[in-house]
C-alpha positions as CSV (number, residue, x, y, z in Angstrom):
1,X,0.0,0.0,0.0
2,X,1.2,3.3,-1.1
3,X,1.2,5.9,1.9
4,X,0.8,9.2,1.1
5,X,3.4,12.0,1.4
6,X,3.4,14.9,3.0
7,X,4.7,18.1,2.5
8,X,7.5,18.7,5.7
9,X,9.1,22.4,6.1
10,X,11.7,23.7,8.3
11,X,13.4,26.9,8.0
12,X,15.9,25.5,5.3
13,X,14.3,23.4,3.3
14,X,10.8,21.9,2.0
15,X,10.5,18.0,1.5
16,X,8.0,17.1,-1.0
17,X,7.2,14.5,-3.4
18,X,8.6,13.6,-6.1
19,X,8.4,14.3,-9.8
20,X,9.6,12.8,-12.9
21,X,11.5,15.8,-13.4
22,X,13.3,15.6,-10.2
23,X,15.6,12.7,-11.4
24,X,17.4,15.1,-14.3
25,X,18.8,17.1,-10.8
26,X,19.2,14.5,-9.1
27,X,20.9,12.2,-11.8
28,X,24.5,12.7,-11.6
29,X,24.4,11.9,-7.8
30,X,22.8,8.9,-8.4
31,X,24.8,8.1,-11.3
32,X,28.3,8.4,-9.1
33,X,29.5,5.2,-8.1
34,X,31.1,6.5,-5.1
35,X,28.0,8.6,-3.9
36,X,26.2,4.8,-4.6
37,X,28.6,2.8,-3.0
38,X,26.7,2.5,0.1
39,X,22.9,2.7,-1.4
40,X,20.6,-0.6,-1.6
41,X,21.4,-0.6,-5.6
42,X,23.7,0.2,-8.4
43,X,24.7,3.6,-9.9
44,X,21.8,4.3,-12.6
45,X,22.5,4.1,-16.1
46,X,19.9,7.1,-17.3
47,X,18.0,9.9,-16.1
48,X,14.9,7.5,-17.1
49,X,15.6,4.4,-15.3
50,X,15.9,7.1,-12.2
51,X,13.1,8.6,-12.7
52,X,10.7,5.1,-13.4
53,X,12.6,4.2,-9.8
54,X,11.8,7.6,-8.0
55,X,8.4,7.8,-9.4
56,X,6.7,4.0,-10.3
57,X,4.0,3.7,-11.4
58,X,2.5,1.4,-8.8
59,X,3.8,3.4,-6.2
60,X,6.4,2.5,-3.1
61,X,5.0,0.6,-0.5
62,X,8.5,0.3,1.6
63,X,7.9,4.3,3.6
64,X,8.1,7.1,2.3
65,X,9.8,9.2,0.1
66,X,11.3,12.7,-0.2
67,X,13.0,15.4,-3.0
68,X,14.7,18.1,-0.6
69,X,14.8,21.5,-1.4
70,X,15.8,24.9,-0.5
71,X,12.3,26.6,-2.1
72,X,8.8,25.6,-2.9
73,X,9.9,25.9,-6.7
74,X,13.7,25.0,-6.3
75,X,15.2,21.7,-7.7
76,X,15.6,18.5,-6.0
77,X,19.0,18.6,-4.4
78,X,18.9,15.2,-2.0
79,X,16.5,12.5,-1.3
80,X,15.3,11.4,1.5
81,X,13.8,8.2,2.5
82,X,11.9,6.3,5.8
83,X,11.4,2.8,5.4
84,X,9.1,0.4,7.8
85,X,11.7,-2.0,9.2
86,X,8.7,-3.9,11.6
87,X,6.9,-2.6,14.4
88,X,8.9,1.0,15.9
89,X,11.3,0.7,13.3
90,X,12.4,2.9,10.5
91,X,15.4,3.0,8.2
92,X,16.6,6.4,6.8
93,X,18.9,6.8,4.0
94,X,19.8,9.7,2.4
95,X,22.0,11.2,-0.9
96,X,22.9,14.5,-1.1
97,X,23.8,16.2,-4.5
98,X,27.9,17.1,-4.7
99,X,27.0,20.4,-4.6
100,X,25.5,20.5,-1.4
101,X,27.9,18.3,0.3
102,X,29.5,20.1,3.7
103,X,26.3,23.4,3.5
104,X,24.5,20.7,6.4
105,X,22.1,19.3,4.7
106,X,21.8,16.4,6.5
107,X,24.2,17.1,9.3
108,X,24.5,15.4,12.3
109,X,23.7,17.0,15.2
């Protein structure tokens, strides 16, 4: 089942859902095998295959799913993701576009 995902904002960024057009931003991150190495899958071979992955048609039933970015309008410059690992457990992962690398993103705190 497909949950539904909401729009989050903080004072820094808006996660939102994702578009088909969100994988041409997001592309050369997930393209990188060294910004993959540590991802469930493979570097993608196209800006298509990414996008039929971060937008199926059936929808993801694992969590949920976010782009991250800095405006309502701005690109996608990371994704976020929660994943239902059984009962009071979640998996995050996260990528982060080179360019935003070290401007805390998804900085530990």
């Amino acid at each position: 089942m497909k949950l539904p995902t909401p729009t989050l904002k903080s004072e820094r960024f808006i996660l939102r859902e994702f578009t088909r057009f969100d994988a041409t931003t997001l592309f050369p991150a997930f393209s990188d095998p060294e910004l993959m190495r540590w991802w469930s899958r493979g570097p993608f071979e196209s800006e298509k295959e990414l996008a039929d992955w971060l937008v199926p048609e059936s929808g993801w039933d694992e969590g949920r799913s976010w782009a991250v970015a800095e405006s309502n309008s701005g690109p996608a410059i990371a994704r976020l993701a929660a994943m239902d690992r059984g009962p009071g457990l979640v998996e995050i992962g996260y990528l982060v576009t080179r360019p935003h690398h070290r401007r805390g993103v998804a900085k530990k705190r």
